[in-house]
Each structure stands twice: as C-alpha cells, then as structure tokens.
N, C-alpha and C positions, 0 to 999 in steps of 0.2 A: 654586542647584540647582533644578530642573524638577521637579513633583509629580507627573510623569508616570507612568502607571505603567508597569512594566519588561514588552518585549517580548517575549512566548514565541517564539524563533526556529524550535521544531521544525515549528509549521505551515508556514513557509515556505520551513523544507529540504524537510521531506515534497512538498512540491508541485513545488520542484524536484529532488526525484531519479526525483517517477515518469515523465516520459518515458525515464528510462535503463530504466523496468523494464517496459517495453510487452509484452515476450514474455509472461512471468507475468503480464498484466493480459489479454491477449486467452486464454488458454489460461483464466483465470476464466471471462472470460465466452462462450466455445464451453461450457464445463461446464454455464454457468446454462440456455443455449441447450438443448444434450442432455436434462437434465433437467426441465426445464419444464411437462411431461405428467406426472412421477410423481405419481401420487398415493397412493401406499405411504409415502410419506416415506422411503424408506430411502436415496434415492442424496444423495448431498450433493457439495456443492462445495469442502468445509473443506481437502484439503491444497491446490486451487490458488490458495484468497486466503490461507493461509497465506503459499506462496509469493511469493505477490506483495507483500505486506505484510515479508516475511522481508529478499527483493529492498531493499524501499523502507527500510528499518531500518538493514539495513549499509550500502546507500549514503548514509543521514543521519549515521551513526555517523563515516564516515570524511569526510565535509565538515564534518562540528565537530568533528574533530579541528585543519583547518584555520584554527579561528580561534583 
C-alpha cells in the first residue's frame, strides 16, 4: 500500500464544473465592473458570486454522485 496521501477530488470537480457555470461567472464580473467607482461601500457583488459558487456546488454535488 502507497503512503500516498488521499486526493481531495472537490478541487478538481470545482474546476471542472465551472465552465458549465460561465453565465453566473460573467454576470459577477459585469457587477465588479459596475461597481468599481463606489466608494460608499454600499453596493456589493454578494448575490452574484453567491450565484456562481451556488451554480459550481450543484454541479460538483451531482458529478460525485457519479462516482
């Protein structure tokens, strides 16, 4: 037996499911664009990397279901 250590596979679902999740990755970054002058801090970008993140989570959830 190999004293390998054991591979975390989520990095490398996350990488592969975010080109499935490019709409909620460009709709982030138009927000970070828009916003980029405030200097009130008040406007944020939080629900659309939610989104995008949200996006990248189910599609890992449902490819390791597959293994």
């Amino acid at each position: 037996m190999a004293d390998d250590e054991p591979v975390d596979q989520k990095k490398y679902l996350e990488e592969s499911c975010k080109p499935k999740c490019v709409k909620p990755f460009l709709q982030y970054q138009a927000c970070i664009q828009r916003i980029q002058g405030d200097e009130s801090g008040h406007k944020h970008c939080t629900g659309q990397y939610f989104d995008h993140w949200s996006c990248v989570d189910k599609c890992v959830s449902t490819a390791s279901k597959l293994y």
